[in-house]
C-alpha positions in Angstrom: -6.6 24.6 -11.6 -4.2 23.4 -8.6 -2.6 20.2 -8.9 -0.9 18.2 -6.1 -0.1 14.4 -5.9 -2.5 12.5 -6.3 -3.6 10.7 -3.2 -5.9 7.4 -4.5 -3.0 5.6 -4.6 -2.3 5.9 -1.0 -5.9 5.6 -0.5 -6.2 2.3 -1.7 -2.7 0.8 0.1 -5.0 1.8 3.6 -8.1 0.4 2.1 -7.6 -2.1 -0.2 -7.3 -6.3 1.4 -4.6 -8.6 -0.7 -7.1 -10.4 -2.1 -4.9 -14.2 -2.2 -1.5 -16.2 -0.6 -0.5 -15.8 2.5 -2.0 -12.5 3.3 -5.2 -12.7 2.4 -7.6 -10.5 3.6 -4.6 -8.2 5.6 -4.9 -4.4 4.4 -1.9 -4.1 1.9 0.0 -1.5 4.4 0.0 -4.6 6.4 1.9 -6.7 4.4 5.4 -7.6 6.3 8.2 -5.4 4.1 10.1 -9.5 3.9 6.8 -10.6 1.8 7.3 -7.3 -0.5 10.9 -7.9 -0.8 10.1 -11.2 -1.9 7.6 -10.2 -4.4 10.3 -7.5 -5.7 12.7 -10.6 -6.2 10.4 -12.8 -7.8 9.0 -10.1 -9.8 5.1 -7.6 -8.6 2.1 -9.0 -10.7 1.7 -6.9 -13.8 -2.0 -5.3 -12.8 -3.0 -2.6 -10.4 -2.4 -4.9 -7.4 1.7 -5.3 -8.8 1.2 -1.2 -8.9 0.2 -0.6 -5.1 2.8 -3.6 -3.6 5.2 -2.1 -5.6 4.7 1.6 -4.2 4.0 0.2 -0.6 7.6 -2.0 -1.0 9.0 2.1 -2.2 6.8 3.6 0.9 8.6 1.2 2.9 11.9 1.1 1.5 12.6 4.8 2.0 11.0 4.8 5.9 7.8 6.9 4.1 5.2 5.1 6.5 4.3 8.5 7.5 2.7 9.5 4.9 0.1 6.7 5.5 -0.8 7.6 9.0 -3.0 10.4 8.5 -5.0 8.1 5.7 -5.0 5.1 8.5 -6.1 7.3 11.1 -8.9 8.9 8.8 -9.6 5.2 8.0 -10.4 4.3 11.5 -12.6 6.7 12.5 -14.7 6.7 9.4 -12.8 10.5 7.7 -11.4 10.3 4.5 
């Protein structure tokens, strides 16, 4: 049995809308890295959302946007 990383959780940063504030409705890898420092400051929510900002704000952090682009790409034209 092969195991690899597991990619739902970058899935779901292409996929998934912030569902409330400011940017609502704006895919998560979206979100302006200012708006995830300021939810690193004033602490990520403590549920599955908290979980994806707070990988996107890592993603982001360490210039790792590339390894979204194949899942946005995919996204657009309907692949996964």
């Amino acid at each position: 049995m092969q195991q690899g990383p597991d990619t739902s959780i970058l899935l779901s940063l292409v996929n998934t809308k912030m569902p409330y504030g400011k940017y609502k409705d704006v895919l998560l890898y979206k979100i302006p890295m200012h708006y995830l420092e300021w939810m690193k400051r004033n602490g990520f929510p403590k549920s599955k959302l908290g979980q994806q900002l707070e990988t996107l704000f890592e993603i982001k952090l360490n210039g790792l946007e590339f390894l979204l682009q194949p899942l946005i790409n995919g996204s657009k034209t309907g692949n996964r």
